[in-house]
C-alpha positions as CSV (number, residue, x, y, z in Angstrom):
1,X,108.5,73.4,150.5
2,X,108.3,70.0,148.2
3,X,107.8,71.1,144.9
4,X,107.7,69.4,141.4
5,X,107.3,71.2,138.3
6,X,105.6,70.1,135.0
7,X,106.7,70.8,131.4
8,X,104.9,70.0,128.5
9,X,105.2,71.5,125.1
10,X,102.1,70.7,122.1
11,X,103.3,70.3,119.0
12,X,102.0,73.8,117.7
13,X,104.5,75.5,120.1
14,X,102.3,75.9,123.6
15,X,104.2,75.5,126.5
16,X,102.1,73.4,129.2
17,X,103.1,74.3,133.2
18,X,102.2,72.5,136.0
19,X,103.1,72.4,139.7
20,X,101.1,69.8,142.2
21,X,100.3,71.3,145.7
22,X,99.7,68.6,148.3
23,X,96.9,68.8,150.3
24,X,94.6,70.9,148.8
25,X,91.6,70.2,146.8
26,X,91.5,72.8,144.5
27,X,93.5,73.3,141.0
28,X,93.7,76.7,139.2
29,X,94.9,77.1,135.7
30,X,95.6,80.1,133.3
31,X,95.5,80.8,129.5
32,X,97.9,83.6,129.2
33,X,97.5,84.7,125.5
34,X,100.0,86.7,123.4
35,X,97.3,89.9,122.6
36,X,98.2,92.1,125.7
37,X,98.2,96.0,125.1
38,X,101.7,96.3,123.8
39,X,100.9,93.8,121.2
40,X,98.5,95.0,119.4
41,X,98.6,97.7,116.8
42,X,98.4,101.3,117.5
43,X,95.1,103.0,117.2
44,X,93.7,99.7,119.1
45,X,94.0,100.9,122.5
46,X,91.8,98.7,124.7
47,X,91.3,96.0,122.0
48,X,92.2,93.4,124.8
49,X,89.8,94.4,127.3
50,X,87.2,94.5,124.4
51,X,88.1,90.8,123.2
52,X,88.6,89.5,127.2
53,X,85.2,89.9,127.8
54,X,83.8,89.7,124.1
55,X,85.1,85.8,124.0
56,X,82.9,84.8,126.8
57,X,80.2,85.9,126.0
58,X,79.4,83.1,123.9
59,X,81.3,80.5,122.4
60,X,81.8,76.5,121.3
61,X,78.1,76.9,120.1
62,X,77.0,78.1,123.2
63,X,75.0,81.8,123.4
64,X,76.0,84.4,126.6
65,X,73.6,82.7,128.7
66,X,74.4,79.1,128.2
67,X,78.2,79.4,128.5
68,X,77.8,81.1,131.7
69,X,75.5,78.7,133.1
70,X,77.6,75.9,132.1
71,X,80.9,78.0,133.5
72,X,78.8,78.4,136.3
73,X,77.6,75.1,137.5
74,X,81.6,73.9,138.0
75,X,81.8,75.9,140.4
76,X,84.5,78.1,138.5
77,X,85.9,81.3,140.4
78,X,86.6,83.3,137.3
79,X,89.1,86.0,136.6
80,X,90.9,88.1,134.1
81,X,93.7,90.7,132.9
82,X,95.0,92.4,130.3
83,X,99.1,93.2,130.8
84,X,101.6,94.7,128.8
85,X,102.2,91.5,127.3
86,X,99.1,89.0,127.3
87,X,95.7,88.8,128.1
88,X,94.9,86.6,130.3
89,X,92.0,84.3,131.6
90,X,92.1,81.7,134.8
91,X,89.9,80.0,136.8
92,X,90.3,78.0,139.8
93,X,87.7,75.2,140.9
94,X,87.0,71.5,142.6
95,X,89.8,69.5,140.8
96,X,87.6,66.9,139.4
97,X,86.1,69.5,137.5
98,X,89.4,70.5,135.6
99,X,88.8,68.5,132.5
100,X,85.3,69.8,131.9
101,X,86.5,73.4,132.7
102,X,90.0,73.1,130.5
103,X,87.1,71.8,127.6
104,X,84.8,75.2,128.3
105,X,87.8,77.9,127.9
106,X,89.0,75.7,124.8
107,X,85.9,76.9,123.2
108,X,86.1,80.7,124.3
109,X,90.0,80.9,122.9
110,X,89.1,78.3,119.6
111,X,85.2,79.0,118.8
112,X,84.0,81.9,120.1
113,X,80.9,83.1,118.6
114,X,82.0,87.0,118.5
115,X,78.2,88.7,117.9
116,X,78.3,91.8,116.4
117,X,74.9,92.1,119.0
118,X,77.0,91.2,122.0
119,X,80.7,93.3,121.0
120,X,78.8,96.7,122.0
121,X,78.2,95.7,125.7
122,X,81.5,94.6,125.5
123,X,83.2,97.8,123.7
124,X,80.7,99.9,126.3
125,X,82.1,98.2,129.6
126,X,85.9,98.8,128.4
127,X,84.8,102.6,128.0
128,X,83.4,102.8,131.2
129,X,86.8,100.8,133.0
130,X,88.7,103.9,131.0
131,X,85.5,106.6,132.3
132,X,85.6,105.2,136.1
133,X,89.2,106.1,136.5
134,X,88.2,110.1,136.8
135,X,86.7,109.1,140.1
136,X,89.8,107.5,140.9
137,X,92.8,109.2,141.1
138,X,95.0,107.1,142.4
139,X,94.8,104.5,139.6
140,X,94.8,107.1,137.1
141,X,98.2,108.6,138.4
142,X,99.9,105.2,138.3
143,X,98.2,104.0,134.8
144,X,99.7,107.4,133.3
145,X,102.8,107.3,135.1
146,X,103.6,103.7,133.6
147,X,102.9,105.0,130.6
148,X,105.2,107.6,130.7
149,X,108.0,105.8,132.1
150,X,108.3,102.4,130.0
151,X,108.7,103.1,126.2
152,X,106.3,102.7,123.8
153,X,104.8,100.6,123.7
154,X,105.5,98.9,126.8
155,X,103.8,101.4,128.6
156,X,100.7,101.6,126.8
157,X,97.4,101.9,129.1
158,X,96.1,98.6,129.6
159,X,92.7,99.9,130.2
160,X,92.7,101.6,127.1
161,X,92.2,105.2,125.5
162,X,88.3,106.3,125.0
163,X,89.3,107.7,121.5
164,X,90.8,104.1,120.1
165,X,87.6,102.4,122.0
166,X,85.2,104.4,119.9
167,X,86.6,104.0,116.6
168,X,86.9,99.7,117.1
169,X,84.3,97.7,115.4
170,X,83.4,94.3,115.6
171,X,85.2,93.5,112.2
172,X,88.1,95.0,113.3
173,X,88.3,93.0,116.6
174,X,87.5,89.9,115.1
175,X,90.7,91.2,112.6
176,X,93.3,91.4,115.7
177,X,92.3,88.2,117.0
178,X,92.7,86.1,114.5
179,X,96.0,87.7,113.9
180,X,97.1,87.9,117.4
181,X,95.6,84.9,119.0
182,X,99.4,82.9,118.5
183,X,98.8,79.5,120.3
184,X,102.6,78.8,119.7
185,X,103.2,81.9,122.0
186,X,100.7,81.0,124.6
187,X,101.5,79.5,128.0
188,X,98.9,77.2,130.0
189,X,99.7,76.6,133.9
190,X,98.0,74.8,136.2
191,X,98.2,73.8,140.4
192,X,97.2,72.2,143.0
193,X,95.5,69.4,142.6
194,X,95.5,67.5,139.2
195,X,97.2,64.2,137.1
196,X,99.4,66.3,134.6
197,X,99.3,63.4,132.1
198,X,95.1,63.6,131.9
199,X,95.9,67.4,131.8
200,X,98.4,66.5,128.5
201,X,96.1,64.2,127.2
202,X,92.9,66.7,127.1
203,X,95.0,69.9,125.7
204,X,96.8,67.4,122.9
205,X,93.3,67.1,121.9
206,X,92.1,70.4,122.4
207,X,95.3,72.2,121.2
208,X,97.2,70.3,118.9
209,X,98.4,70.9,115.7
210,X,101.6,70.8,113.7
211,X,101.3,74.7,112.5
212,X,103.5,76.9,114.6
213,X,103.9,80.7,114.3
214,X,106.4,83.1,115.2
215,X,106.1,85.1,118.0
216,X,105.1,88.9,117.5
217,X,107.9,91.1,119.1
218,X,108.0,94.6,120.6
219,X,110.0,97.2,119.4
220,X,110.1,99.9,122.1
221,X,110.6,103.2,120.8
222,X,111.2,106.4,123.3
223,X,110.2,107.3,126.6
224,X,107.6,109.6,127.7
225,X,108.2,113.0,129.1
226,X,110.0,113.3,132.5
227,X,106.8,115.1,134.1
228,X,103.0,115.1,133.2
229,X,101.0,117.3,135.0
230,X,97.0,116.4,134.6
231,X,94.7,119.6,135.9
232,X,92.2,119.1,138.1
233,X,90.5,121.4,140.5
234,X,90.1,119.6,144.0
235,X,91.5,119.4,147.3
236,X,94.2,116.9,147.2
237,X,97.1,116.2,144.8
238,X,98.0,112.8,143.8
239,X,101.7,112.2,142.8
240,X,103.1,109.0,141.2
241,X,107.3,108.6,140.5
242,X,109.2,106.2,139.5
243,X,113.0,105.5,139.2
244,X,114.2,102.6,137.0
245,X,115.9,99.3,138.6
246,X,117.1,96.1,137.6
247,X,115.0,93.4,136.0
248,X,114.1,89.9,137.2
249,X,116.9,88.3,135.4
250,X,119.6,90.6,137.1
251,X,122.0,89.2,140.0
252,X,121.0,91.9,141.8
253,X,117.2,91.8,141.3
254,X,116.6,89.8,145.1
255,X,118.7,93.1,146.9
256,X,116.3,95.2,144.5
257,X,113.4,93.9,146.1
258,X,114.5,93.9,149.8
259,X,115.5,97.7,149.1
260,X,112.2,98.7,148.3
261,X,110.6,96.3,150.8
262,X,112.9,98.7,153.4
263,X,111.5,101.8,151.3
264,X,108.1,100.6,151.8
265,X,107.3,97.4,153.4
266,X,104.7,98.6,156.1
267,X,104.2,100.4,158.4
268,X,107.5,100.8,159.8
269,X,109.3,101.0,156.8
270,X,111.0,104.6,155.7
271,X,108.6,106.1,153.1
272,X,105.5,105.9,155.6
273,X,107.5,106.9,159.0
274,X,109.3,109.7,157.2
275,X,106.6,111.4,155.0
276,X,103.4,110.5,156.8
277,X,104.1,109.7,159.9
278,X,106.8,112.1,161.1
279,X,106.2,114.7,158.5
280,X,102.3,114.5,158.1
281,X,102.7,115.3,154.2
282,X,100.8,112.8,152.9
283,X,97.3,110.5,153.8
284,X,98.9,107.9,151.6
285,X,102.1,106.7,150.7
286,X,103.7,103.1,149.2
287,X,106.7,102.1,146.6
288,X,106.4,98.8,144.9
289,X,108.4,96.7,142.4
290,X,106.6,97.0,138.7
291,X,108.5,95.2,135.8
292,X,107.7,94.3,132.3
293,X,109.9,91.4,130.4
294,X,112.3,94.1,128.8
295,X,112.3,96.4,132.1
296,X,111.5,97.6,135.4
297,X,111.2,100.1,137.8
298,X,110.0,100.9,142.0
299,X,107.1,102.9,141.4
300,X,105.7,105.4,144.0
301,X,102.2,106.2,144.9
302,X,101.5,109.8,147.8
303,X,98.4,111.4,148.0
304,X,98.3,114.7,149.3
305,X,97.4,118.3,149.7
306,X,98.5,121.0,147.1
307,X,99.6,122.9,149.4
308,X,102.0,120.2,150.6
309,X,102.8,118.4,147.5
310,X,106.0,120.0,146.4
311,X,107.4,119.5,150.0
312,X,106.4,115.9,149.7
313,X,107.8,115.4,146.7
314,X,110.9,116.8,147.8
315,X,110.9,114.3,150.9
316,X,110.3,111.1,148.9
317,X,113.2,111.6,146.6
318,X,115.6,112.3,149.1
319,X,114.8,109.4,151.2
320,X,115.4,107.3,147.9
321,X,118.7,108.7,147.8
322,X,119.4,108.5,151.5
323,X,118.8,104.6,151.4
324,X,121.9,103.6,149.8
325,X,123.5,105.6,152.9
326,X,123.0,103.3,155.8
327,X,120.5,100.6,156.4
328,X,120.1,98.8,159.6
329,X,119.9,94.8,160.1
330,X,116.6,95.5,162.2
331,X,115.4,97.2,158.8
332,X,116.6,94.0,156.8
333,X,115.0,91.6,158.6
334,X,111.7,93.4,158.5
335,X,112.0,93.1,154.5
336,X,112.8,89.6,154.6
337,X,110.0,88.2,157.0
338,X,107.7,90.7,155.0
339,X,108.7,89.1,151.5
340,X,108.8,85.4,153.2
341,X,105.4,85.6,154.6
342,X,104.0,86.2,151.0
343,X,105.8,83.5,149.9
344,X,104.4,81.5,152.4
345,X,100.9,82.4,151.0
346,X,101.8,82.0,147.7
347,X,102.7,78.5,148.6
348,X,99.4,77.8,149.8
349,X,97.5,79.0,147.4
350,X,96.5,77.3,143.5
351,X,96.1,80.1,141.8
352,X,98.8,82.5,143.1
353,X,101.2,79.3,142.2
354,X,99.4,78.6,138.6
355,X,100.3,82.6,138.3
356,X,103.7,82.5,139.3
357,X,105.1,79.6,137.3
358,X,103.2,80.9,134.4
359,X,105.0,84.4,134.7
360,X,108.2,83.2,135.7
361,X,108.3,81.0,132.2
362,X,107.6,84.0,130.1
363,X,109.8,86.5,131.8
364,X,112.4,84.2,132.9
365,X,112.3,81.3,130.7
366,X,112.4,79.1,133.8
367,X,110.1,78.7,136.5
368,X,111.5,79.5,139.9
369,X,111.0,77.0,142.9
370,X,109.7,78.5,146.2
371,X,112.7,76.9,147.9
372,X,114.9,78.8,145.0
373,X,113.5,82.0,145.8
374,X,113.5,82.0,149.7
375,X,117.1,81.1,149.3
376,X,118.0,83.7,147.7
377,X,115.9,86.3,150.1
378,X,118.3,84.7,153.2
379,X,121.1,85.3,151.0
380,X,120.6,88.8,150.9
381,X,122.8,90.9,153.8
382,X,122.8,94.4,154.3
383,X,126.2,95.0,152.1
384,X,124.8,93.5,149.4
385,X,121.8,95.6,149.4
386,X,123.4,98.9,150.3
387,X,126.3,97.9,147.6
388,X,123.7,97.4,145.1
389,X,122.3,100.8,145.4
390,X,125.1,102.7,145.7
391,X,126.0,100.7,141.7
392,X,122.3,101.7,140.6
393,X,121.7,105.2,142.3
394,X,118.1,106.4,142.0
395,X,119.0,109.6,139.8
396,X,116.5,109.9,137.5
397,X,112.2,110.0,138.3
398,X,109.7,109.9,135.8
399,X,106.5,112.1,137.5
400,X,102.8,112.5,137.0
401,X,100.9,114.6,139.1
402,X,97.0,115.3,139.6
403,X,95.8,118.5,141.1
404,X,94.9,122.1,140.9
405,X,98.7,123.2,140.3
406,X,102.0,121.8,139.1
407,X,105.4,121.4,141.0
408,X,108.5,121.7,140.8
409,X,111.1,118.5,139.7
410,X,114.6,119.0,141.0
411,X,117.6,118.0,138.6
């Protein structure tokens, strides 16, 4: 895997990332801006998914219509997100349409037109995102299980909270963006195909200025409550946990992710051949790595009856605590050709790679290379994993449930 990274940083503090992907076409970028949930102030829960889609919908004198048509006729496959820390927006397209498309999301970040007429459609979608998650479970679970685990505000609902939505108005969201839209603190990537000087050039123009502002930092408080039980009279129970673990930075973070690959890296892995499989406790089962910059955890997702949700519960944990007892090199290499394989797609794609480097700079400071990281997944043996877990034992599970009745959380 040939790669090359790009580094550019404007005058005004905006970091620019690039990484050229030979033959391809294609070039994706990302604008990941500094105004993610945990950033703003409290009471504003949801302002980013208000101003996400507020910003395009109009901007750079162009009205709702014309922006999209012009958006539109580069071919642009559009997307979005709100995290923890940024909002962000990304597109990937034709590259010889890069410039043009790099000018068009200039204007939506620098001069959008922010309509009182157009911020209720977009206040009214973020209410719905919130409203839509009653009919599904699953994603509510996890959303209030992050919340609970992480402190505040790390954890805060990225979504939103329908209470905060309601009492936003279009003054007060044009308020937070000016105050939270930090182009010092942003971080543009781009991949695939592209020249990264041209790329430079445009953004210098775009961009530039000699004002740079301070970062806005988090100051996370306490954590939630150890369990959260949300009523709701149905037939199935829906049960998230999760158990902290080490962070991206940490020497152990590579036998972090090959232990919960082991936990639940298909189909053979332990969580769905003990619980479901064996067992039949659960329809649904899966653990996965979730981190924020200043922590992280293996979150787990099992949908089930409530008649056989404490049982499951009771399962899962103790086949978190059996792992650090004996793993199999069979077991290991699963993980590793499971977490090599992504990275193989990764590798091939523009806009998984313009998301990586961009993540990797702000939670790393440094952008891994592909070769770095699949080095490091060879590296891992089964002592190192099974040493690492018996330093970081998985002790202590933050729990949310959904369902007619509560259950019961072992010591």
């Amino acid at each position: 895997m040939k790669e090359k990274l790009n580094k550019h940083i404007l005058k005004n503090g905006m970091t620019l990332l690039g990484e050229p992907i030979e033959a391809v076409e294609s070039a994706a970028f990302e604008f990941m801006l500094p105004a993610g949930a945990a950033v703003l102030p409290q009471g504003c829960c949801g302002a980013s998914n208000i101003i996400e889609d507020w910003m395009f919908r109009g901007a750079g004198g162009k009205d709702n219509r014309a922006l999209g048509d012009a958006l539109d006729s580069l071919g642009l496959h559009r997307s979005s997100s709100v995290s923890s820390s940024h909002i962000t927006i990304a597109a990937a397209l034709e590259a010889e349409n890069l410039s043009k498309a790099i000018c068009l999301y200039a204007d939506t970040i620098l001069r959008p037109l922010l309509t009182d007429e157009m911020f209720e459609p977009a206040r009214q979608l973020a209410i719905d995102s919130v409203l839509a998650m009653d009919d599904d479970p699953r994603q509510k679970v996890m959303a209030k299980l992050y919340e609970q685990f992480y402190p505040t505000p790390l954890g805060r609902s990225t979504l939103g909270d329908v209470k905060d939505l309601k009492t936003l108005t279009a003054a007060k969201t044009k308020q937070l963006i000016r105050k939270n839209f930090n182009l010092s603190g942003t971080i543009f990537a781009v991949a695939g195909k592209y020249d990264f000087g041209s790329v430079c050039r445009r953004m210098e123009k775009l961009f530039d200025a000699d004002v740079q502002k301070s970062s806005k930092s988090v100051k996370p408080e306490k954590k939630g409550r150890r369990y959260t039980h949300l009523h709701n009279e149905g037939a199935q129970t829906h049960i998230g946990l999760m158990t902290r673990t080490v962070k991206p930075t940490d020497k152990d973070y590579y036998d972090a992710r090959i232990a919960v690959s082991i936990l639940s890296g298909g189909m053979s892995a332990r969580l769905f051949t003990e619980v479901r499989e064996k067992r039949g406790l659960c329809y649904a089962i899966g653990a996965r790595y979730h981190s924020l910059k200043e922590a992280a955890g293996i979150a787990c997702y099992a949908g089930t009856t409530p008649q056989k949700a404490q049982k499951t519960i009771d399962v899962i944990m103790a086949e978190f605590g059996r792992l650090g007892e004996k793993i199999s090199k069979e077991e290991l290499d699963r993980a590793k050709a499971g977490l090599k394989s992504l990275l193989i797609l990764q590798s091939e794609s523009s806009s998984s790679r313009a998301a990586g480097i961009g993540h990797d700079y702000y939670a790393l400071g440094r952008v891994r290379s592909l070769d770095e990281i699949k080095n490091k997944i060879e590296a891992v043996t089964v002592e190192s994993v099974l040493k690492f877990l018996r330093k970081n034992k998985f002790t202590d599970f933050t729990v949310v449930t959904i369902g007619p009745k509560e259950i019961q959380i072992s010591s």
